[in-house]
C-alpha positions in Angstrom: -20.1 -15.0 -2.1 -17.5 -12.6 -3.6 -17.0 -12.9 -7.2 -13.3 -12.3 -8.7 -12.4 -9.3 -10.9 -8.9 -8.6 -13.0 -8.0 -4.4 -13.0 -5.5 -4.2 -15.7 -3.4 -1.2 -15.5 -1.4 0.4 -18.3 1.8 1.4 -16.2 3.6 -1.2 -13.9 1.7 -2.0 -10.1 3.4 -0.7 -7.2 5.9 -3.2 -6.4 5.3 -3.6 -2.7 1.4 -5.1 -3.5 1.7 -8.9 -2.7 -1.2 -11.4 -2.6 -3.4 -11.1 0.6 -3.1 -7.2 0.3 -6.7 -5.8 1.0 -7.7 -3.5 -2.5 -9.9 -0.3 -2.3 -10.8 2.1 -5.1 -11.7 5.6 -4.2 -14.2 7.3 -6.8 -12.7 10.5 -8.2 -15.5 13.5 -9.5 -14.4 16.6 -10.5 -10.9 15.7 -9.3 -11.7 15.4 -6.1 -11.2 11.6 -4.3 -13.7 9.9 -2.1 -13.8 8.1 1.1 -12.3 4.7 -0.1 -14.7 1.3 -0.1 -13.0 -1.7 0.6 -13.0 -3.7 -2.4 -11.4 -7.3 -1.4 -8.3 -9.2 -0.8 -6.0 -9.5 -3.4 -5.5 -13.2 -5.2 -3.4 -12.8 -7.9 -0.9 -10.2 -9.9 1.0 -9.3 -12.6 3.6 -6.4 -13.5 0.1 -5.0 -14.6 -2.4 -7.0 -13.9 -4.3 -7.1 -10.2 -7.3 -10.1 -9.8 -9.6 -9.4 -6.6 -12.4 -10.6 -4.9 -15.2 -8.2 -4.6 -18.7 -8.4 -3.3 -20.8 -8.8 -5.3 -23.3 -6.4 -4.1 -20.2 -3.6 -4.6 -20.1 -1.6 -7.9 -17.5 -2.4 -10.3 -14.3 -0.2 -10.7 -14.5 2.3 -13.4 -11.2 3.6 -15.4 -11.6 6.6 -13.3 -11.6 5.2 -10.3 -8.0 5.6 -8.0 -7.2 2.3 -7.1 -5.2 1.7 -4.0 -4.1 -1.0 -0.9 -3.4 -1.5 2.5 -0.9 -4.6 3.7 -2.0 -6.1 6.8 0.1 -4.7 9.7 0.3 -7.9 11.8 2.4 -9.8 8.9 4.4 -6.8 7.7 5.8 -4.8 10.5 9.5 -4.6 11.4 12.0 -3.9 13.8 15.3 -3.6 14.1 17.3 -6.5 15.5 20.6 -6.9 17.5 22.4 -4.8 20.2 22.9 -1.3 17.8 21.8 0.3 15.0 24.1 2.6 12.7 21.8 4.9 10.6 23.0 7.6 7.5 21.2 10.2 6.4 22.4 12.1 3.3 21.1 15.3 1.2 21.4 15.0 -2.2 19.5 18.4 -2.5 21.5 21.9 -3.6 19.4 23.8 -1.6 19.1 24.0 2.2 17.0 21.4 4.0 15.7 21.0 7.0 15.2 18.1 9.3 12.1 18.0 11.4 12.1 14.5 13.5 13.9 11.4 13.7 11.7 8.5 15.4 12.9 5.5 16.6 11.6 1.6 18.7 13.7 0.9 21.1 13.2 -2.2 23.3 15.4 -4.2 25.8 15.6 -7.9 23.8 17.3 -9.7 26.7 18.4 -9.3 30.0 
């Protein structure tokens, strides 16, 4: 049975971490990051607070520990809707940039 653990951070959480998000902590030596372990689903946040459920055969996240997570891909895709698409790009930039790729889904909605 998982037990529940509260990461407070001193800076504000990534805004786009919602409850349900899976957490994972990567363990930093020497500045180098490891392999991230899966640490549990997220149950509960503040601007700087994050409560998790965790293992509890898992070791505990240190404060040097990188914390980061993953949204599940099934609830948060998207796509565009409709018969067109207008896109901008701008460069804010004062030196020259270059554009690599564009990508973009396009499916027939209705026939």
């Amino acid at each position: 049975m998982p037990d529940s653990i509260e990461m407070t951070f001193s800076s504000p959480i990534n805004s786009s971490l919602q409850v349900g998000d899976t957490i994972y902590k990567s363990v930093v030596t020497d500045g180098v990051a490891a392999s991230p372990l899966e640490l549990g689903a997220c149950t509960s946040l503040t601007s700087t607070v994050i409560t998790c459920e965790i293992p509890t055969t898992l070791a505990r996240p240190t404060s040097t520990d990188f914390i980061l997570f993953s949204k599940n891909n099934k609830a948060n895709l998207a796509s565009l809707n409709g018969y067109f698409a207008e896109v901008e790009m701008k460069n804010d930039s004062t030196s020259k940039i270059e554009l690599y790729q564009v990508g973009s889904d396009v499916s027939e909605s209705s026939k």
